[in-house]
TISEMAR-466784 format. One record per residue: x, y negated, z negated of N, C-alpha, C, O in turn; residue in one letter. Coordinates in steps of 0.2 Angstrom, whole numbers, plus 5000, padded with zeros to 4 digits. Atoms other than C-alpha are relative to their C-alpha. Example, Ala and Ser with C-alpha at 12.3 -4.5 7.8 and 13.67 -1.06 7.14 Angstrom:
REM residues 2
500450065000506250224961500449945000500949954997A 499650065001506850054964499649954997499949894996S 
//
This chain:
REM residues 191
500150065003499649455104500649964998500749904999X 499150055002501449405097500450035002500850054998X 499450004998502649455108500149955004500749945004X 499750094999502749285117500349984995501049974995X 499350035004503249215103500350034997500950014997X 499749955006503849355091500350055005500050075010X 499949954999504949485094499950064995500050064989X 500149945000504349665092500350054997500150105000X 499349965000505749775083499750085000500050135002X 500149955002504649915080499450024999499149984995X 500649995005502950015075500150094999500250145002X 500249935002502550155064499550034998499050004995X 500949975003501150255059500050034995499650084994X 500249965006501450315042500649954996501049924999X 499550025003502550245028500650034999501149994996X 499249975002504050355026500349965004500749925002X 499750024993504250305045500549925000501149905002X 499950085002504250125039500749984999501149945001X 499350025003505650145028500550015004501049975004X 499649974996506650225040500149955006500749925008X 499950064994506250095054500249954997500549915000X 500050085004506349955042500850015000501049975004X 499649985002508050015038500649985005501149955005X 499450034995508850025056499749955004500049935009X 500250074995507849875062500249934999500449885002X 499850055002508049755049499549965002499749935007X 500450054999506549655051500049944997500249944991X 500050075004506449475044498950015000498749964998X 500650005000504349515044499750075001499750085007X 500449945001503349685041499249984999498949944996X 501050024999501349675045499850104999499950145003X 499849945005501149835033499050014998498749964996X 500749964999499249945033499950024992500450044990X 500249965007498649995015500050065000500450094997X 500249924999498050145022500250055004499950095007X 499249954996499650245029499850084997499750094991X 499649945003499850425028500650024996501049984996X 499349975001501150535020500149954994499949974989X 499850055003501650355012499649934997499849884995X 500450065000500250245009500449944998500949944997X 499750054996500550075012500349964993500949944993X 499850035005500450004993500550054999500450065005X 499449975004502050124986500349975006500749935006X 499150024992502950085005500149935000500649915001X 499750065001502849915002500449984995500949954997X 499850005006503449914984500650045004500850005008X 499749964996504550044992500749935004501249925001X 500050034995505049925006500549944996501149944997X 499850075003505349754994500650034997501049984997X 499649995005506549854984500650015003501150015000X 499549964995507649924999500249945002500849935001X 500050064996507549735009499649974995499049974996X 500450035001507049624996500049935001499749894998X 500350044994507249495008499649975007499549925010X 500750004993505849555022499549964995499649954989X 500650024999504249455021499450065002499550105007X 500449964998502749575020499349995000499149974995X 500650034999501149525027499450094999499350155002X 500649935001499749665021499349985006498949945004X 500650004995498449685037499550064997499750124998X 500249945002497149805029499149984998498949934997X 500550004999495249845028499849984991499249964990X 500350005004495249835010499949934996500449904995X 500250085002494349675001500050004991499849964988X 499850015007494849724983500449944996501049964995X 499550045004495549584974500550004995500949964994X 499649985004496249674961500750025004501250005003X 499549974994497349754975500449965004501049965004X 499650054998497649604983500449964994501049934994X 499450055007498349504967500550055000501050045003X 499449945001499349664963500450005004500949985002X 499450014996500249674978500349915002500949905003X 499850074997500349484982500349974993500649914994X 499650005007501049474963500950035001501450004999X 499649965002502249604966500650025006501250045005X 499849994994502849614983499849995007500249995012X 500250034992501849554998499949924998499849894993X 500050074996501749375006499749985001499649925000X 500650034997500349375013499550075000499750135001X 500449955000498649475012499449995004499049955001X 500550014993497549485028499450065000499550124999X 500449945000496049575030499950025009499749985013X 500249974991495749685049499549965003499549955009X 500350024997494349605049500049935004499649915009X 499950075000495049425049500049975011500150005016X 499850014994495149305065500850015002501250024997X 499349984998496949335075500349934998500849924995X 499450045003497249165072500449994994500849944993X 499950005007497449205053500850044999501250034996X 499449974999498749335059500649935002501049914997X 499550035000499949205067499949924995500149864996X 499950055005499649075054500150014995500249964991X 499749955006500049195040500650015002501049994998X 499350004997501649225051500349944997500749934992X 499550085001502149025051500050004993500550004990X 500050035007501649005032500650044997501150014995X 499449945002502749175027500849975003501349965000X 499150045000504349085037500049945000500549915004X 500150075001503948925032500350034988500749994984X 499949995008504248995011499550024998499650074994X 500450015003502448995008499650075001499950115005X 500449965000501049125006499449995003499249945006X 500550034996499549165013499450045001499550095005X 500649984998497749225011499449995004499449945007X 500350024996496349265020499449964995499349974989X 500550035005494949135015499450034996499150014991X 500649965001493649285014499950024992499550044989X 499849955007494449344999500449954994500749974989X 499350055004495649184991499449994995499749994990X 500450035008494249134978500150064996500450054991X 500249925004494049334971500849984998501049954993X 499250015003496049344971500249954996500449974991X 499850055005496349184963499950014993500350014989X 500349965004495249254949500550034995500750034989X 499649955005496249404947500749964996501049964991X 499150045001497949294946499849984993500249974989X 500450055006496849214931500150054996500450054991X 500349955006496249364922500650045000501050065004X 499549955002497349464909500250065004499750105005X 499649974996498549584920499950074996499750124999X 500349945003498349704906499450044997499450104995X 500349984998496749724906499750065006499350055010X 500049944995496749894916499250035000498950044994X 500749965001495049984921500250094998499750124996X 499749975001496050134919500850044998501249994996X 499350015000497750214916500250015006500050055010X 499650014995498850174929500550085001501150094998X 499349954995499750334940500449964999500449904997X 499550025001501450314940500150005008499750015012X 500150004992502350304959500050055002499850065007X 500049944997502550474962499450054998499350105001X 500749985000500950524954499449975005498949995007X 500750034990499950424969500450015006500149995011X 499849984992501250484982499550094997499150125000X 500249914999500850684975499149995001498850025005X 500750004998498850624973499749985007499149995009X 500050024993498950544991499850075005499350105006X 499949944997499650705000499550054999499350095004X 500249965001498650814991499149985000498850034998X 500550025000497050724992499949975010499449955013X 500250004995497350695010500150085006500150085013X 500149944996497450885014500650024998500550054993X 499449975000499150945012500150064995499850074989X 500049955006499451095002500849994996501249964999X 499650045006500751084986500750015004501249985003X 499349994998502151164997500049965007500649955009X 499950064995501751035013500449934994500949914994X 499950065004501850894998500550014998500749954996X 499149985003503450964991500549975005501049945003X 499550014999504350955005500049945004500549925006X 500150084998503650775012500449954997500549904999X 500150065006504150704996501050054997501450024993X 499249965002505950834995499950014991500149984987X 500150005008505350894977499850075002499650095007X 500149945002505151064971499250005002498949945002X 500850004999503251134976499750024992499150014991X 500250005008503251184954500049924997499749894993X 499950105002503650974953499249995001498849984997X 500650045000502050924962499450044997498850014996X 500649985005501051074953499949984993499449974990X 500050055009501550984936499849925000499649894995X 500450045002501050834942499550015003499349955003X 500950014997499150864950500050054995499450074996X 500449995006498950954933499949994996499550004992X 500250055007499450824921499649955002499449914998X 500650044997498450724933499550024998499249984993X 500749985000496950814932499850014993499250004991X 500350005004497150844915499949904995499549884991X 499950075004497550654910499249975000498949944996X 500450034996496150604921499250034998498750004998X 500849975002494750724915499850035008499250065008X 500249974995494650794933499950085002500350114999X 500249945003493950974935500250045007500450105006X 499749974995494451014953500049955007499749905007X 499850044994495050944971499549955002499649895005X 500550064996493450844976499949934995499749884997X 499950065005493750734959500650005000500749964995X 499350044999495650714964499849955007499949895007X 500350054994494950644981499749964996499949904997X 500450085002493850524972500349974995500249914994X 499350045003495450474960500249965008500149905009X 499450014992496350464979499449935002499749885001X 500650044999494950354983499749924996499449874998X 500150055009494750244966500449985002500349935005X 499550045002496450224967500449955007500949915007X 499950044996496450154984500850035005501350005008X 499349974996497650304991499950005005500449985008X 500749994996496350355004499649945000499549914995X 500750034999494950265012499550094999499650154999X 500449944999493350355012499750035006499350075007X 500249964993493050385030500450045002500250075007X 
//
């Protein structure tokens, strides 16, 4: 659908990957999934802004959270589209992002708008840290603590200190209540 007009530098299927390709591709625009493996998409964009914080990052993603979209379209993306959206919302989010401007989908621009309104510190909870939602990602999407060590290049004693100060901060009792954190927290979908 956009390589007529748009050049293609690259595609990845997990976040690490991203940084990696973003890095030798140099992208001037990232169309960046929430819901990545290994790297989920919110830390890799954050991630991403901080490495090139000149890309443009367009969020393509299933999730219709508004809390979620304000947060990242606060903090680092451009624009935030939902999968479900029409394609022409895709290259019209393109033009707006290399025009200066931003760009949501209409399904969801009133809820967002909201969030931008309502107290920021008003949290429903305590906020993970980023390496507390990369180790609750990994370990909530199946890996065991010596795979998520060495994903993440950390000691496999590191990622046991954090999913226990996790679980104990968090009140959770064992792995199927870090999956529904992972899940809350919009690390994981739940399919």
């Amino acid at each position: 659908m956009l390589e007529p007009e748009y050049q293609i530098v690259g595609l990845v299927t997990n976040g690490k990957s991203l940084l990696t390709a973003a890095k030798q591709t140099t992208p001037d625009i990232v169309l960046l999934d929430l819901g990545m493996p290994l790297f989920n998409g919110l830390d890799a964009g954050q991630e991403l802004k901080k490495l090139m914080p000149k890309v443009k990052i367009i969020v393509i993603t299933m999730n219709e959270d508004p809390e979620v979209a304000s947060t990242v379209l606060r903090n680092w993306a451009s624009s935030y589209l939902l999968k479900k959206s029409a394609s022409i919302e895709l290259t019209q989010a393109i033009t707006e992002v290399l025009h200066g401007h931003s760009y949501v989908t209409p399904s969801i621009a009133q809820k967002v708008m909201f969030e931008f309104i309502r107290d920021p510190n008003q949290r429903r909870s305590k906020p993970l840290t980023q390496r507390q939602r990369q180790v609750v990602q990994l370990l909530a999407e199946g890996h065991s603590m010596k795979e998520a060590a060495g994903v993440l290049n950390i000691a496999v004693r590191t990622i046991a200190f954090h999913k226990y100060r996790i679980m104990e901060d968090f009140g959770l009792k064992n792995n199927a209540d870090l999956v529904r954190l992972a899940i809350r927290e919009h690390l994981i979908s739940e399919t």
